[in-house]
Biotite code that builds the C-alpha atoms (Angstrom):
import biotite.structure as struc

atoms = struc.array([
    struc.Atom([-173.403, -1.049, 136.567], chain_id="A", res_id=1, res_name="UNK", atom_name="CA", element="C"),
    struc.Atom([-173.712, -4.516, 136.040], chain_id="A", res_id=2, res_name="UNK", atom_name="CA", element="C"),
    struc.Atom([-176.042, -6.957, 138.723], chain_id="A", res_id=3, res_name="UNK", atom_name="CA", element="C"),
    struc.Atom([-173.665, -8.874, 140.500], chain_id="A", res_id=4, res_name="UNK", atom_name="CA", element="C"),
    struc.Atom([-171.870, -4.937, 141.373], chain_id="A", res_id=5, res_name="UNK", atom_name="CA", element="C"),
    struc.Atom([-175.074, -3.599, 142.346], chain_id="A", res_id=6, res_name="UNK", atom_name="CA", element="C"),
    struc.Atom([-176.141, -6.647, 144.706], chain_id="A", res_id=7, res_name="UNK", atom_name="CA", element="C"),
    struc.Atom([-172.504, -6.402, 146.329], chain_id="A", res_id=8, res_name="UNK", atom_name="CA", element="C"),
    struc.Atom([-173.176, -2.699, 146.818], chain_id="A", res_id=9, res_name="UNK", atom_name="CA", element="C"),
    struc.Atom([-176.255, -2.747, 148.183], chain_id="A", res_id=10, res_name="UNK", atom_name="CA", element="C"),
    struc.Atom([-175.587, -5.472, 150.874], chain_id="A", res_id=11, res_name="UNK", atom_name="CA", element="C"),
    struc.Atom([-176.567, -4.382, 153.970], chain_id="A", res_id=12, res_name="UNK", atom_name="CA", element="C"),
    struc.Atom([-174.692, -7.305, 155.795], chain_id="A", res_id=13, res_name="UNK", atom_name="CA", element="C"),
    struc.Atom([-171.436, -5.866, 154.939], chain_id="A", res_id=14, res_name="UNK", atom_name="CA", element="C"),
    struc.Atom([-168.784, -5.727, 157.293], chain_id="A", res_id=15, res_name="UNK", atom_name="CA", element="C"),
    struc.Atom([-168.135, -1.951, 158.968], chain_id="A", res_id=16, res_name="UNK", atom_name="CA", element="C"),
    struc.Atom([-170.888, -0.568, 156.932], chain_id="A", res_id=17, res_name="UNK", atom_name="CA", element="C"),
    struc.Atom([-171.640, 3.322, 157.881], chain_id="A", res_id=18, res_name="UNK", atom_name="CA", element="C"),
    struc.Atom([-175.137, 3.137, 156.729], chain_id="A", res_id=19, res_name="UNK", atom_name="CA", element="C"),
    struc.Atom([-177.005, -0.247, 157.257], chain_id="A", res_id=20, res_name="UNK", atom_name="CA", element="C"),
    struc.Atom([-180.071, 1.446, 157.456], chain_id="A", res_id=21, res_name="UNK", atom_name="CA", element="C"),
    struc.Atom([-180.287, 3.651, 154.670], chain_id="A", res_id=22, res_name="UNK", atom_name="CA", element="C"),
    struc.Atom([-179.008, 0.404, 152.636], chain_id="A", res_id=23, res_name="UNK", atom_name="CA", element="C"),
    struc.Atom([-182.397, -1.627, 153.582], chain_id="A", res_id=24, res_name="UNK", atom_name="CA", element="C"),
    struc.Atom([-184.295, 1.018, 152.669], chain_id="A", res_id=25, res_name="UNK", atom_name="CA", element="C"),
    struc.Atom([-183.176, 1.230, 149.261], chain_id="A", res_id=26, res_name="UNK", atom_name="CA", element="C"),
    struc.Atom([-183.242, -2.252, 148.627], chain_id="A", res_id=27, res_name="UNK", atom_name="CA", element="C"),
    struc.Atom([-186.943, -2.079, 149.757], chain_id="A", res_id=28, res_name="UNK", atom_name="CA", element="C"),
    struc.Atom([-187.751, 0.701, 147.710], chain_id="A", res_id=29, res_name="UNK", atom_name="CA", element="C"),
    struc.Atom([-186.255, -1.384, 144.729], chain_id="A", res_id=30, res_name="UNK", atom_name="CA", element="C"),
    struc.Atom([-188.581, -4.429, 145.584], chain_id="A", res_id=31, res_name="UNK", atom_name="CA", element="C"),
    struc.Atom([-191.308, -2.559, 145.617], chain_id="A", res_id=32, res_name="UNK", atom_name="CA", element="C"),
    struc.Atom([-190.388, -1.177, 141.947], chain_id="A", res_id=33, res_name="UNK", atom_name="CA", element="C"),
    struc.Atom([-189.858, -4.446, 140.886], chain_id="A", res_id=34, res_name="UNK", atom_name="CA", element="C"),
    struc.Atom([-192.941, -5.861, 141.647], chain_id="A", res_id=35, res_name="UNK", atom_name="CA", element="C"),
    struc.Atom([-195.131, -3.079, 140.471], chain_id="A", res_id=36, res_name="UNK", atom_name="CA", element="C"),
    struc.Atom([-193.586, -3.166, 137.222], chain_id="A", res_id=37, res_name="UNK", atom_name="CA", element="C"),
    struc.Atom([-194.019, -7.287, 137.396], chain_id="A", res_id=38, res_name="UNK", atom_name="CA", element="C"),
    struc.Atom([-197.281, -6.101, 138.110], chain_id="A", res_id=39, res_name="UNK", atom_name="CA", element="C"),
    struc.Atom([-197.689, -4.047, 135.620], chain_id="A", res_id=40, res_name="UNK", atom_name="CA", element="C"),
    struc.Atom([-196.267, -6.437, 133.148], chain_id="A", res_id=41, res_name="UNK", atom_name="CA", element="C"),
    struc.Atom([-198.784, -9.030, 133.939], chain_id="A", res_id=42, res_name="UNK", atom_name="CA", element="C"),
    struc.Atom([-201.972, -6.667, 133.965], chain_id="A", res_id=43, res_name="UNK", atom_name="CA", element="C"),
    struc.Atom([-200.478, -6.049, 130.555], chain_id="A", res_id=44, res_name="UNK", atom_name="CA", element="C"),
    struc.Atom([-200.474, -9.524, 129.196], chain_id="A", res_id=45, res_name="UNK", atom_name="CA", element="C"),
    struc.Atom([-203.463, -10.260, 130.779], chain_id="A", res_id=46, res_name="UNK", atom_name="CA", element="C"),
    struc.Atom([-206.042, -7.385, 129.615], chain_id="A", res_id=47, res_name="UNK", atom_name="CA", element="C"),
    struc.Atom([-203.941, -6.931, 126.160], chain_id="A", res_id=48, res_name="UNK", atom_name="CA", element="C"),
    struc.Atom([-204.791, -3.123, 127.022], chain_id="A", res_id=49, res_name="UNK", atom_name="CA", element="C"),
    struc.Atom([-202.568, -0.388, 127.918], chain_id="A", res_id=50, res_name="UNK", atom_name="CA", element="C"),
    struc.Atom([-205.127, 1.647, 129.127], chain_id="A", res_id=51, res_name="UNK", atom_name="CA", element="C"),
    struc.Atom([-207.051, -0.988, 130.964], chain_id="A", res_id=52, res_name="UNK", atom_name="CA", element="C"),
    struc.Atom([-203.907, -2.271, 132.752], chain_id="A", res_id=53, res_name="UNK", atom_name="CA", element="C"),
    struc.Atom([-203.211, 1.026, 133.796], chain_id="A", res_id=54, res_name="UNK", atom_name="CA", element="C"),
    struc.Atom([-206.343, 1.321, 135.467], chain_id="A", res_id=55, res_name="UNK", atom_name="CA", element="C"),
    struc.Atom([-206.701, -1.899, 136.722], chain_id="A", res_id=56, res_name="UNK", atom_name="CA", element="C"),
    struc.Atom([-202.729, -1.118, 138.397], chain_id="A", res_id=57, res_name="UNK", atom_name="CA", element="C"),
    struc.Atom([-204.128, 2.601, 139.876], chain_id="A", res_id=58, res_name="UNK", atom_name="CA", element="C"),
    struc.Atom([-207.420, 0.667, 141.192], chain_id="A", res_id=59, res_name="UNK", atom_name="CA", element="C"),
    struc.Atom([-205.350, -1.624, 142.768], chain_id="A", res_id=60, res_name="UNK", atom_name="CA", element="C"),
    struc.Atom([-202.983, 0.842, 144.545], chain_id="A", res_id=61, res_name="UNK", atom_name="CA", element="C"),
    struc.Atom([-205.356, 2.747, 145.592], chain_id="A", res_id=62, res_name="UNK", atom_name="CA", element="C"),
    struc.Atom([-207.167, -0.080, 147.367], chain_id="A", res_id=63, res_name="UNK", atom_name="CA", element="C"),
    struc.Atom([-203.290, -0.924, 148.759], chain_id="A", res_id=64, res_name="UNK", atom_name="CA", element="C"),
    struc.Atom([-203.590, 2.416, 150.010], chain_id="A", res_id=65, res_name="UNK", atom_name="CA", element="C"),
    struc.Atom([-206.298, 2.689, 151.725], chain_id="A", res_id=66, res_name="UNK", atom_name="CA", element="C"),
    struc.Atom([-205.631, -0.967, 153.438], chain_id="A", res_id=67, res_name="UNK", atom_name="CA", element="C"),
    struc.Atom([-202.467, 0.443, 154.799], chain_id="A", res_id=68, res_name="UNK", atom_name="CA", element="C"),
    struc.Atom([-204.446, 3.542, 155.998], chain_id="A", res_id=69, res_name="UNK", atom_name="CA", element="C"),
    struc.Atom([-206.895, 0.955, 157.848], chain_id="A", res_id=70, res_name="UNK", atom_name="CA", element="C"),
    struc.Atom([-204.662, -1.079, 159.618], chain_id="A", res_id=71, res_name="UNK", atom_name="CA", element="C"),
    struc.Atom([-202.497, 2.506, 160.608], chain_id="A", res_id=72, res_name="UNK", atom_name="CA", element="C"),
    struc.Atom([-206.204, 3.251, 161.984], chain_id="A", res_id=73, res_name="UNK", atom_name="CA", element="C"),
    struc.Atom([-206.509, 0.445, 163.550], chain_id="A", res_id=74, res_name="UNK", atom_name="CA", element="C"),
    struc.Atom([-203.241, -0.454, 165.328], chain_id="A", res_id=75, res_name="UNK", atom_name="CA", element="C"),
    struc.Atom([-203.562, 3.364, 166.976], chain_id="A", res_id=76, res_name="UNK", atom_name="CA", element="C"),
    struc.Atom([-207.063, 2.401, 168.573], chain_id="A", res_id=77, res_name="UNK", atom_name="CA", element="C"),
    struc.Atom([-206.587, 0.515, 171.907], chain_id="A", res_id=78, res_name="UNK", atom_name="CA", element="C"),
    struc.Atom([-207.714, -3.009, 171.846], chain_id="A", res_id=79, res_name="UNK", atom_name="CA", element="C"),
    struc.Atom([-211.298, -3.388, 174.003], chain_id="A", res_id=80, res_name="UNK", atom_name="CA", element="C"),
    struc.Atom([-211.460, -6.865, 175.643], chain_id="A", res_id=81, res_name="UNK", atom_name="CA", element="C"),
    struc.Atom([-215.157, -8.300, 176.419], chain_id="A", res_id=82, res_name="UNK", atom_name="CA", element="C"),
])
């Protein structure tokens, strides 16, 4: 499938669509791929080591990970005013 097929197919402003939502969330999940491998790519270039980029990429998801897990955290604890 060639670019300009997938970006019409995976328009989620298109008329009488069934499935808007389910759309969105692909092209999300595809974002996200694209910049970890970006990601990736540049870690790559920039430590000139597979194995260091690697872990330098894990370190930093995990840390993305547990920031996500902190503001779930927080945003359940009612806000205290002084």
């Amino acid at each position: 499938m060639n670019y300009l097929s997938a970006i019409i197919l995976f328009n989620p402003n298109l008329p009488n669509l069934i499935h808007r939502d389910i759309i969105r969330l692909e092209q999300q999940l595809l974002e996200q791929q694209l910049y970890i491998y970006l990601l990736q790519r540049y870690l790559l270039l920039k430590y000139r080591s597979e194995s260091e980029s690697q872990t330098k990429l894990q370190t930093f998801m995990t840390s993305l990970k547990d920031l996500e897990i902190m503001s779930e955290i927080r945003r359940s604890e009612p806000i205290e005013l002084a």
